[in-house]
Structures are given as C-alpha cells and as structure tokens.
C-alpha positions as CSV (number, residue, x, y, z in Angstrom):
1,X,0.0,0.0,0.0
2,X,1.7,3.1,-1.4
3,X,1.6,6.3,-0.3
4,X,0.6,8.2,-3.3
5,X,0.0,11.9,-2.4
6,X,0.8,14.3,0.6
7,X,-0.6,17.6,0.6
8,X,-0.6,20.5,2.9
9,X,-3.2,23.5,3.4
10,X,-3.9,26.4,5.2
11,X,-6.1,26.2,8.3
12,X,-7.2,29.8,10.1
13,X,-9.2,29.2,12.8
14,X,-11.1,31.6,15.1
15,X,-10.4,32.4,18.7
16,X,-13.4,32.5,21.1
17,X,-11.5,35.9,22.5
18,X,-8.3,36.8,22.1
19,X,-5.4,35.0,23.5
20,X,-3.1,37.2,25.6
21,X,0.2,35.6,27.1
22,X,3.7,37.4,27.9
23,X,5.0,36.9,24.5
24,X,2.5,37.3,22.4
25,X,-1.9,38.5,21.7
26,X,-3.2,35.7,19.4
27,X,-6.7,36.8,17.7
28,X,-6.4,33.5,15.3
29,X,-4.9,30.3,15.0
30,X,-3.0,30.1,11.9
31,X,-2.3,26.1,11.6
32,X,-1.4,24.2,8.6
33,X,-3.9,20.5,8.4
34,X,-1.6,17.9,6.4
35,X,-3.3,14.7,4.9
36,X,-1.3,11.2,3.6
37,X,-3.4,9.8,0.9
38,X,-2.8,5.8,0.2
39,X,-3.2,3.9,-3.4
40,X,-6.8,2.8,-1.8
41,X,-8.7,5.9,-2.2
42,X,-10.5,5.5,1.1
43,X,-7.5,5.5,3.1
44,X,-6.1,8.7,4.6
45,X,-4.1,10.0,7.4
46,X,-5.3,13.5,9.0
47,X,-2.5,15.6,10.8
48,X,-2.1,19.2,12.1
49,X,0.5,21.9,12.9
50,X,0.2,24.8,14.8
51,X,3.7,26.8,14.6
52,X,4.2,29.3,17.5
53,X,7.3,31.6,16.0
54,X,8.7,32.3,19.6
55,X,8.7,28.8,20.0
56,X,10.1,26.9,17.3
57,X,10.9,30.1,14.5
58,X,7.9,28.2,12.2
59,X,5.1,30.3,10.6
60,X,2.4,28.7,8.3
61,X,3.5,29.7,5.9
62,X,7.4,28.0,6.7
63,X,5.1,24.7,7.4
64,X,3.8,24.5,4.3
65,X,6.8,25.1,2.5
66,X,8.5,22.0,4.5
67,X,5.6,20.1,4.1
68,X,5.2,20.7,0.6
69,X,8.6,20.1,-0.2
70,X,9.3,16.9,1.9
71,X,6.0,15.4,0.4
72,X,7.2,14.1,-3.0
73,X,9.7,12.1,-1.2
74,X,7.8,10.2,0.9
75,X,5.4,9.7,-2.3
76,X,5.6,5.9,-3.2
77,X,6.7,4.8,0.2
78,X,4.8,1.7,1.9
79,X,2.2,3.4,4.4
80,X,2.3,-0.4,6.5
81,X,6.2,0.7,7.6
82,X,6.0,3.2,10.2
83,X,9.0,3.3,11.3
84,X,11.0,4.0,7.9
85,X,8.0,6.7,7.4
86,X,8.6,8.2,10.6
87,X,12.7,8.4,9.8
88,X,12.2,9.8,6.5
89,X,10.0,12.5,7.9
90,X,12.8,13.1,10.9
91,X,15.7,13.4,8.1
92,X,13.5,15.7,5.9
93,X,12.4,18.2,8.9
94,X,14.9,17.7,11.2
95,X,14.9,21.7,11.6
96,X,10.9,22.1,11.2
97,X,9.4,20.8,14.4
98,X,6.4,22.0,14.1
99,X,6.0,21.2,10.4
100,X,7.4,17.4,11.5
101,X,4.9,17.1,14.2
102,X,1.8,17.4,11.6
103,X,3.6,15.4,9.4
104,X,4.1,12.4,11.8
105,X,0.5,12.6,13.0
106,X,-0.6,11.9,9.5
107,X,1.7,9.1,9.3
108,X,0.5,7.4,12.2
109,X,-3.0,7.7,11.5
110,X,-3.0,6.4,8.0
111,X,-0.6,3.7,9.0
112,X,-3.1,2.8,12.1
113,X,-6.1,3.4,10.0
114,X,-4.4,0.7,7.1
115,X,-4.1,-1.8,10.2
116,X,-7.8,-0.9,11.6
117,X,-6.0,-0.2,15.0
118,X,-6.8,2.9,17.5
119,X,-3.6,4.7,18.1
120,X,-4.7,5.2,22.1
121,X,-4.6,1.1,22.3
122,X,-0.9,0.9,20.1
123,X,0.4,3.6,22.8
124,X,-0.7,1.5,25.5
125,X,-4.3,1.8,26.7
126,X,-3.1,3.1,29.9
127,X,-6.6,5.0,30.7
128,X,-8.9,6.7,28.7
129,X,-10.7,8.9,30.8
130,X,-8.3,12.5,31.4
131,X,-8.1,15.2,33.2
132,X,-7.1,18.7,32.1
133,X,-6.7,22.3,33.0
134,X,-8.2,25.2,31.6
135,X,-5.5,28.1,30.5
136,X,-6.7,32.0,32.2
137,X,-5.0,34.9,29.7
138,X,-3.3,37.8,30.8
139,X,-6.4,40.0,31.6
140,X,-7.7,42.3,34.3
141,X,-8.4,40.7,37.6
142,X,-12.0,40.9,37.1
143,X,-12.2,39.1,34.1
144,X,-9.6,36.8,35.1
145,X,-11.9,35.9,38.4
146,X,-15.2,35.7,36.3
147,X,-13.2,33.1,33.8
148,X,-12.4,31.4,36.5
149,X,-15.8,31.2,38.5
150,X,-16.5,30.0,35.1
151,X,-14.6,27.5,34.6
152,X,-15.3,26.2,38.2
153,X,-18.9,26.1,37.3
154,X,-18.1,23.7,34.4
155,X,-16.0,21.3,36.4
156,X,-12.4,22.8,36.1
157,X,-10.2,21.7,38.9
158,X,-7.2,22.8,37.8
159,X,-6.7,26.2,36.0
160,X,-3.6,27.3,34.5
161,X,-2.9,31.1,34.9
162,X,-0.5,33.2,32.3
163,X,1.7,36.1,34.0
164,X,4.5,38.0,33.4
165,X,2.5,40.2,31.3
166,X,3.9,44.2,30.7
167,X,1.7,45.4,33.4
168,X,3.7,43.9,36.3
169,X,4.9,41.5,39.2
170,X,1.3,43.5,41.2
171,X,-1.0,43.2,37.9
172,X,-0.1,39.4,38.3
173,X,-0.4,38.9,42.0
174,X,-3.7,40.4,42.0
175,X,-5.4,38.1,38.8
176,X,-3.9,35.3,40.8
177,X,-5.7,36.1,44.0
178,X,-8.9,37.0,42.2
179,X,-8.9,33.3,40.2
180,X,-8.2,32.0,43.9
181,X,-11.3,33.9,45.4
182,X,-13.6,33.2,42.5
183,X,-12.5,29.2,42.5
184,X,-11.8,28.6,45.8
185,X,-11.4,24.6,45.5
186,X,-9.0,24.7,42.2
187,X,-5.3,23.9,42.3
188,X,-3.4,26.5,40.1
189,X,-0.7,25.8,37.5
190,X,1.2,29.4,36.9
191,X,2.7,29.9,33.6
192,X,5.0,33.1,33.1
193,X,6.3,32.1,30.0
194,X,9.8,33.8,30.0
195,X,8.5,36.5,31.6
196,X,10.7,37.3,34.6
197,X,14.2,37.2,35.8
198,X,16.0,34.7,37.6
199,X,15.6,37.2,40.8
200,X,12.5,38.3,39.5
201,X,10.4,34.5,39.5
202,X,11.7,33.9,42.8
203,X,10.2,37.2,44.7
204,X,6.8,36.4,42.6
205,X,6.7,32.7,43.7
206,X,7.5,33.8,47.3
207,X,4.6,36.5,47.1
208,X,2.3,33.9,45.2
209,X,3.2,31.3,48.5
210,X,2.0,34.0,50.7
211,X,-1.3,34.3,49.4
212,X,-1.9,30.9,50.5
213,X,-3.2,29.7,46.9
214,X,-2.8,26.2,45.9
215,X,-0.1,26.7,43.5
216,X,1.0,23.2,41.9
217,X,3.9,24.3,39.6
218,X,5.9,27.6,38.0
219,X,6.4,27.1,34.0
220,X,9.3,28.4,32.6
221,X,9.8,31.4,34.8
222,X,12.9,32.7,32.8
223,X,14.5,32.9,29.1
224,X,14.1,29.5,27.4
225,X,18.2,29.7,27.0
226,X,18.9,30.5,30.5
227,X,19.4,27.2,32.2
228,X,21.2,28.2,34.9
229,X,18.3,30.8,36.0
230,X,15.7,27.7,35.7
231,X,17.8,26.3,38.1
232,X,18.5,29.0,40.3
233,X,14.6,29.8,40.5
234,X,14.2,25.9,41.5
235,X,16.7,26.0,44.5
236,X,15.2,29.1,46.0
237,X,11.3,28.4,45.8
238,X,9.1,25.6,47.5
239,X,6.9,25.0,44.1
240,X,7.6,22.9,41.4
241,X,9.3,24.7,38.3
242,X,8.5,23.3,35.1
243,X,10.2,23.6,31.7
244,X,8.2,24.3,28.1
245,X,9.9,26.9,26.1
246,X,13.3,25.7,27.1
247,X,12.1,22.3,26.5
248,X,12.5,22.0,22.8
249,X,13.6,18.9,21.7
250,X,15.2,15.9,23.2
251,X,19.0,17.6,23.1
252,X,17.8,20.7,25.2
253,X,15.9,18.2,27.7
254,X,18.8,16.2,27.8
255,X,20.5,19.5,29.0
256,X,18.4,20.2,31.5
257,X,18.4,17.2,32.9
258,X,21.9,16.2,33.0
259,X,22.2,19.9,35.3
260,X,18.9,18.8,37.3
261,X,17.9,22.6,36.5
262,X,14.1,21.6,36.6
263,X,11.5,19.3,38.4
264,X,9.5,18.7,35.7
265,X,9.2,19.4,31.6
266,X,5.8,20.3,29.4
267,X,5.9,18.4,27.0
268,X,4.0,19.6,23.2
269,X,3.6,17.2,20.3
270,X,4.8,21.0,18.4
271,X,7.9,21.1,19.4
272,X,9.4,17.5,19.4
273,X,6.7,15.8,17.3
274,X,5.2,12.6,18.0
275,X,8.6,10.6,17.9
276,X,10.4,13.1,20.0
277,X,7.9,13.0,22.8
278,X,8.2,9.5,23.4
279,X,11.5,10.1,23.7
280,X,10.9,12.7,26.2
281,X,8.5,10.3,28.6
282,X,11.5,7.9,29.1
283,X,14.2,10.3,29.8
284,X,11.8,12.1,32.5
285,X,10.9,9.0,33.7
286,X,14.8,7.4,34.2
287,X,15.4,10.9,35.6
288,X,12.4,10.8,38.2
289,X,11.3,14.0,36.7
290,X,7.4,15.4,36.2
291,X,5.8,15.4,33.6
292,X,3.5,18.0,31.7
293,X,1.6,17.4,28.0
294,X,0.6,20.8,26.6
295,X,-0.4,22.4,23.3
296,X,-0.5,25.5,21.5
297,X,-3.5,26.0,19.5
298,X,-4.4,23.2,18.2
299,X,-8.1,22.4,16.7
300,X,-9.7,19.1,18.1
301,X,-7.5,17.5,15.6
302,X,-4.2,17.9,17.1
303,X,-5.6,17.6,20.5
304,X,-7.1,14.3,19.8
305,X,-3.6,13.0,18.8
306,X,-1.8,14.5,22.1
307,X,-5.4,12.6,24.4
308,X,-4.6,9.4,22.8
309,X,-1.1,9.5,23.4
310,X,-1.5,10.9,27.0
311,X,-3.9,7.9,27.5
312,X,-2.2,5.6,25.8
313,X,0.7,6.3,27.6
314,X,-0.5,7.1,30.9
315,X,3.0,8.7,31.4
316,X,1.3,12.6,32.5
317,X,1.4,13.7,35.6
318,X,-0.5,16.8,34.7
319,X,-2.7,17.6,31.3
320,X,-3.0,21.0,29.6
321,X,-5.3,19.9,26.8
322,X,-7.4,22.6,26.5
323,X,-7.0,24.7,23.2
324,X,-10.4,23.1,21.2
325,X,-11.8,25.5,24.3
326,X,-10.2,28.1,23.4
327,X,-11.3,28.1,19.6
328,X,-14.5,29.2,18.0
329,X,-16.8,25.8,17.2
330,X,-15.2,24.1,14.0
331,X,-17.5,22.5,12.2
332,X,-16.8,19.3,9.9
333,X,-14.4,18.0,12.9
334,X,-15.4,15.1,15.5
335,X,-14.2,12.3,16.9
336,X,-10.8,11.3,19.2
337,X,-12.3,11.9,22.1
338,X,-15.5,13.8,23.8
339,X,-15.0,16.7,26.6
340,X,-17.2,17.1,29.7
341,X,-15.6,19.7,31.8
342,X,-12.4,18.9,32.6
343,X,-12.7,15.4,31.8
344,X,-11.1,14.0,28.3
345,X,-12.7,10.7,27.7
346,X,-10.6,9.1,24.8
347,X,-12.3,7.1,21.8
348,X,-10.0,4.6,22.1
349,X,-12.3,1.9,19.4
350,X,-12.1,3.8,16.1
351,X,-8.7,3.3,13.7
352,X,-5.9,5.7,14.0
353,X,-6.6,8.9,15.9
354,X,-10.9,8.3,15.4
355,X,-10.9,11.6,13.9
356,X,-13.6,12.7,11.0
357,X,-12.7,15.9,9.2
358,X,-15.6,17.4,6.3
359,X,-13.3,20.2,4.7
360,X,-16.5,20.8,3.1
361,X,-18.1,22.3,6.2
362,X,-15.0,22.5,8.4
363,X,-14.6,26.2,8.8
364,X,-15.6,28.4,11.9
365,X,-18.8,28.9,13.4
C-alpha cells in the first residue's frame, strides 16, 4: 500500500477571545492541516500543525513550505512501515518541528487506519478517561476571576494562569488572587512564559506562597536559554518549576536534565513531534522527573492525537489539553475523544486517531 499523495493547506481558525500571554496577543490560529493519501482511495491519514514563531521560529507559511517540499519524497513509500515513514519525515524536517509534528500525525494515523488499530490502544491503553486544566489569559483581575468562576462552574479543577505580562509582578499577584477567590477549591498551575528574571520568579513565587493559593507548579519562569536561572529559580522556591519553552527537543531536555535545573518538563507534540515525545516520557521517567503534556492552539485534531497518546501512555502527571476551548466551534471536525468539563474521555475503538474531518463544512462557526 503506497503512499501516493501528501498535501498541505492552510487552516485559520477563530479564537473565542483573544489569547493574551507574555510573549504574544493571538486573535487567530493560523495552523497548517496535512493529509497522507494511500493507493486505496479511502484510506487517509489527517495531521495538524500549529507553529508558534517564539517557540520553534515556524510560521504557516514556513510549514507548508517544508511540508510541501518533503512530500514528494515520501510519495511511493509503503504506508504499512512506520518506522522508515517516521525516519524519513525526521531526516526531511529535522529543523521544522512544528511542520514534522503534523507530518508524523498523518503518518500514524494512515498507518493505524491501514491496520484498523486505535492509536490510544498501540500507545498502551493506559486510561482513557483525562483530566485537564483550563488556560486564564493575561487579563484584568475581574475578568480573570469571572473566567475562573466559570470554569469552576463547568467542572475545572485545575486552571492554569498566564503572568508576566507588561503590566507587572502586582497586575499578576492580584489576577492570581482573584482566580483564587472566584474558584476557591482549584489547584493553580502558573505559567509566566519567559516573563521574569532569575531574581524576579523567585520574589513572585514567594509573594504567590504567601497568598496561600494552591499553587501546583511555575512554567518556565525565565528565558528558554537561560538554564542556569531555571535552576536558580528551582533551588530558591518551594513550588515545582517546570520547563516548556526551554524544553524543545530531546538535546535541550537532555540539557536540562543532565544539570537537574528543573523538576519537571511540558511536554507539546509541536515542538518534538510525536517521535520526540516519546522520547521525552523515558528520559523524565529514568530521571524521576514530572511530567506536563501541553499544546498550543491546536483544533480538536491535534488535541485528539496528544489525548490518545496521554492515555495511551499514561506517562502525565498533569494535562494542559485545552486549546479546542479556546477556539471558536469548528464545524466538519469530531471524533478522538469527547469533553465534559475537565474530563477528556478518549475514543480509544475507532482506527488511528478516530478523527472525522468534512473540509466541506469545516470552517468556523
């Protein structure tokens, strides 16, 4: 069974509101969908990227172009070898993780689709029933607090709060304490995403402490390059301190390992793909280190792939699955999994990811 064409498009997608962290206001998503077509014309493999620049240095339109140019090379290759697929695709964009990532989830789900076999059940099966966080902006405390007596009201235990915004170490503290007042009974997960100093993240952990707010963890307090601040922030504070940005790939975790600079690392099918995140679970684990699976802004598409291999795995200790909320409905898109809250229940019976996409009718609502 040949692969016989691999195409690339553009996917926009609507935000519910906009997105506001410390490095960047997102109004839209602007993903790229990649599809594996087979020689049987009802076989195909559905994939997605979503490039963050900051991140990873990909755009959509960068994807495309490595997409589109890797494509006529895998063109003729047997879709039943995964593992020559998935090397060919790591050769071609060793230096496009993003643009990789959406590649490899194609390949996997024609390749499982070919073999009638749900991708949750070839990762493991572990459990299929997930819980994640919901992500709070950067926004004024009164929002923030009415988000979160939302999200409470849904079923969101955990909510995951963005600082380090321009407005200040005090802008922060307070949407922190109003989130805590508004959702009394939730466990926060504090993401400052490069926003502070070494010296900085440690006087803004020690204020959060005093609040007396559940805090769970601190991600990625500092500059993604500056190790030794990670580090630094880790030995002075009581809460867990987290990697994402300077968690790119397999080298860079290595890295931080090897100088115990972290406690635990977020890991997103964006930035190491499919094949680096497995990776990824077993060095955390032989390190004894946490472990986080993210996303960016991925459709129900990508987030289906990262559920299944969450569940599959069962290697998370926490889940921040939660972008599909943070989109405008898509219609033409179902399947992977359902949501109920903060509950991800996995579709772990249906071939490959158990996605459906109608690009007929998949554009926002």
């Amino acid at each position: 069974m040949r692969i016989v064409a691999v195409e690339a498009e553009p996917w926009t997608l609507a935000l519910r509101s906009p997105f506001v962290i410390a490095q960047r206001t997102a109004h839209e998503a602007h993903n790229v969908r990649v599809t594996v077509r087979a020689e049987d014309a009802g076989l195909l493999g559905l994939g997605e990227s979503a490039p963050v620049g900051y991140v990873t240095g990909e755009s959509a339109e960068s994807v495309l172009a490595a997409v589109e140019a890797a494509g006529p090379q895998l063109v003729g290759q047997d879709v039943e070898r995964l593992g020559p697929l998935l090397a060919l695709a790591g050769h071609l964009l060793a230096d496009a993780p993003a643009a990789r990532a959406g590649l490899e989830m194609a390949l996997y789900d024609a390749w499982a689709r070919h073999w009638h076999l749900p991708l949750w059940q070839f990762f493991g099966g572990a459990e299929a029933v997930l819980t994640t966080d919901l992500t709070i902006p950067i926004v004024a405390p009164a929002e923030a607090g009415a988000l979160a007596e939302e999200a409470a009201g849904t079923g969101f235990r955990h909510l995951k709060i963005k600082v380090g915004g321009p407005e200040g170490r005090e802008a922060d503290l307070a949407r922190v304490a109003a989130i805590a007042r508004a959702a009394p009974g939730a466990r926060l997960r504090v993401d400052a995403n490069q926003g502070f100093t070494a010296d900085g993240a440690v006087q803004f952990a020690r204020a959060l402490e005093a609040t007396g707010a559940q805090i769970e963890l601190l991600e990625q307090p500092v500059a993604k390059d500056d190790r030794r601040g990670l580090k630094y922030v880790r030995e002075h504070i009581a809460v867990p301190v987290f990697a994402d940005e300077a968690a790119r790939d397999v080298p860079s975790v290595v890295r931080l390992l090897q100088e115990d600079a972290v406690d635990g690392v977020n890991v997103k099918l964006m930035k190491s793909g499919l094949s680096g995140a497995l990776q990824i679970i077993g060095l955390c684990r032989a390190a004894g280190k946490k472990l986080m699976l993210g996303c960016m802004l991925e459709s129900g598409l990508g987030i289906a792939a990262a559920a299944q291999l969450a569940g599959g795995t069962g290697a998370f200790d926490f889940l921040d699955l939660d972008s599909h909320h943070l989109l405008a409905p898509l219609a033409g898109l179902s399947g992977g999994f359902t949501a109920s809250g903060d509950t991800l229940r996995v579709d772990g019976n249906r071939p490959g990811w158990g996605v459906t996409f109608d690009p007929q009718s998949g554009r926002a609502t």
